[in-house]
C-alpha positions in Angstrom: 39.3 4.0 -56.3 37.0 4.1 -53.5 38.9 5.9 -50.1 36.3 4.3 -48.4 36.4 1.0 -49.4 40.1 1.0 -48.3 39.7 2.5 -44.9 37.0 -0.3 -44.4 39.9 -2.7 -45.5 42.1 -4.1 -42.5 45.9 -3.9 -44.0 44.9 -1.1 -45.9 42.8 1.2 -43.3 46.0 3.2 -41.9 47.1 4.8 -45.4 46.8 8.7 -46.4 44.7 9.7 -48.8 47.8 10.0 -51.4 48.9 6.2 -50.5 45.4 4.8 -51.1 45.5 6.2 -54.6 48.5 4.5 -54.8 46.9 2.0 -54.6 43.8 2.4 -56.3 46.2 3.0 -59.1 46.6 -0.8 -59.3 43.6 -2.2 -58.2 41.4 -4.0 -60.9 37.7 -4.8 -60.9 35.8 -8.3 -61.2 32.2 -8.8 -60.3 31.4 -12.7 -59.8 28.0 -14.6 -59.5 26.8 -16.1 -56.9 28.2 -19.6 -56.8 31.7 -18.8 -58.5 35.2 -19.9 -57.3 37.2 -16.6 -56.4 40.3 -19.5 -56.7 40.5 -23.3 -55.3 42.7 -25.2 -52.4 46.1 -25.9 -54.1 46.1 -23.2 -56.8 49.0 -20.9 -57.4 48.2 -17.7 -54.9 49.2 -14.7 -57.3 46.2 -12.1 -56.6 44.9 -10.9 -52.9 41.2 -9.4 -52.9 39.3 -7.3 -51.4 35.4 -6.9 -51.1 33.3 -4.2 -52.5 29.6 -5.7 -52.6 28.3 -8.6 -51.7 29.8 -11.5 -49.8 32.6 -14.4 -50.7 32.5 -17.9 -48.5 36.1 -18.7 -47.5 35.4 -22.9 -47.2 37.4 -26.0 -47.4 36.5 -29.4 -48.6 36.4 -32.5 -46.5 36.4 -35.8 -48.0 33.6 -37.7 -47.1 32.2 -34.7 -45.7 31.4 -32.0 -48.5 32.2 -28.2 -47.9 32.9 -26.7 -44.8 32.3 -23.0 -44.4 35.2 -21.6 -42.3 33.5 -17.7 -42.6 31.6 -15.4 -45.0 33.5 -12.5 -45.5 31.6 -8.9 -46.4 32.6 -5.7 -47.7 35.8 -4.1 -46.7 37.4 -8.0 -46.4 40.9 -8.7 -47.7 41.4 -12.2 -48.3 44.2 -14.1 -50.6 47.1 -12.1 -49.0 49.1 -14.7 -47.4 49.6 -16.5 -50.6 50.3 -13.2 -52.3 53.2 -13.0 -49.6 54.8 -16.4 -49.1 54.1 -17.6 -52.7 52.4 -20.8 -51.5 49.2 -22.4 -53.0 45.8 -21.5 -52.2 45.0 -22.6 -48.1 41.4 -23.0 -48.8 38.4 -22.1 -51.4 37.0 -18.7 -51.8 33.1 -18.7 -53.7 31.2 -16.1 -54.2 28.4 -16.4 -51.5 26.4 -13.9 -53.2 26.9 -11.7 -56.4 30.0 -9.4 -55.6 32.4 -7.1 -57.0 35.7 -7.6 -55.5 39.2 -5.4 -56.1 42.1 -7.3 -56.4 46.2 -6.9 -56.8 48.1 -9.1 -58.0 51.3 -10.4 -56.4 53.8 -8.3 -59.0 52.0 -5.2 -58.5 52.0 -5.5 -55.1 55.6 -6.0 -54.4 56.4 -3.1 -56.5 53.9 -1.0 -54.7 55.7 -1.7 -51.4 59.2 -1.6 -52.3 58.7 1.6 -54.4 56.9 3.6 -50.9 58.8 2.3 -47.8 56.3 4.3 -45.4 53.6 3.0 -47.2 55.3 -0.7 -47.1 55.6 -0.1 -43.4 51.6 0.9 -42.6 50.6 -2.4 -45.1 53.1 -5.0 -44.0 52.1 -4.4 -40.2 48.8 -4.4 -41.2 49.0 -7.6 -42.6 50.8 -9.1 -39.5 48.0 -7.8 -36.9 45.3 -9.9 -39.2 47.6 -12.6 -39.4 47.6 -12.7 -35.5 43.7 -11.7 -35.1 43.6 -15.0 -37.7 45.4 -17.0 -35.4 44.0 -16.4 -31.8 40.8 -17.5 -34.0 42.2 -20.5 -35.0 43.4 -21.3 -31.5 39.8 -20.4 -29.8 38.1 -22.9 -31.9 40.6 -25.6 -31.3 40.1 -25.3 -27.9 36.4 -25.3 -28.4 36.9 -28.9 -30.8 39.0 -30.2 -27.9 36.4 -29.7 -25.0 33.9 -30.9 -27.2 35.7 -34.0 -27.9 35.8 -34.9 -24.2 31.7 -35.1 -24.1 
C-alpha cells in the first residue's frame, strides 16, 4: 500500500504510518477503462474507493437531459463512502473519466477495520464528517447560485 496515496486521501490523511497499513492490509486493486461504470444511481453501496491514477466522473442522469457531470475527481479522491456508512443505494454514477486504477474497501472490511482500532476509528470517522460538511457548503453554494440565476 501506498503511504502516500493515503495521506493524499481526505478521511484517510490523519493516520500513522502503522494505521495506514492497516489499512492497506484491506485495500484491493481494480484498474478501469476509460468509459466504465465504477457503480450506477440506485445500486446497493457496499465498496468506497479511492483514486490512484487517472480520473473517475461522479455524474447523474437527467431525463430528458442526458448526463450531468457533478465533478471529476483525481488522485487521492475518496468517493462511495456514504453508502458504505448508511447502507443506502448508490446517490449518483461514478465512470471512469479516463483509464484509472482505483483502491477500494468494501463495507464488511471496513466496519471491522474501525471497530477493531478505536483510535484509528476516531481519526477516519471524523474524517469522513469534515468531507461530508465540505460536501455540503458545496451543495448549498450552488443552490444559491441556481436560485439567483433563476431570477434573470
Amino acid at each position: 500500500m501506498e503511504r502516500s496515496l493515503l495521506a493524499q486521501s481526505q478521511i484517510f490523511k490523519d493516520l500513522t504510518d502503522d494505521e495506514a497499513e492497516s489499512v492497506g492490509e484491506i485495500c484491493e486493486i481494480i484498474e478501469l477503462k476509460a468509459g466504465e461504470f465504477i457503480f450506477r444511481e440506485g445500486d446497493d453501496g457496499d465498496r468506497l474507493y479511492i483514486i490512484d491514477t487517472g480520473e473517475v466522473r461522479i455524474s447523474r442522469t437527467i431525463p430528458g437531459a442526458g448526463e450531468e457531470a457533478l465533478t471529476v475527481l483525481r488522485r487521492g479522491a475518496c468517493f462511495g463512502e456514504m453508502s458504505v456508512l448508511d447502507r443506502s443505494s448508490r446517490s449518483t454514477d461514478a465512470i471512469a473519466h479516463m483509464r484509472c486504477r482505483l483502491l477500494t474497501i468494501g463495507r464488511e472490511d471496513f466496519r471491522e477495520l474501525l471497530d477493531s482500532d478505536r483510535e484509528l476509528g476516531y481519526k477516519v470517522l471524523w474524517s469522513v464528517v469534515h468531507l461530508v460538511c465540505e460536501r455540503l457548503r458545496m451543495t448549498n453554494d450552488a443552490m444559491r447560485s441556481l436560485m439567483v440565476m433563476a431570477m434573470f
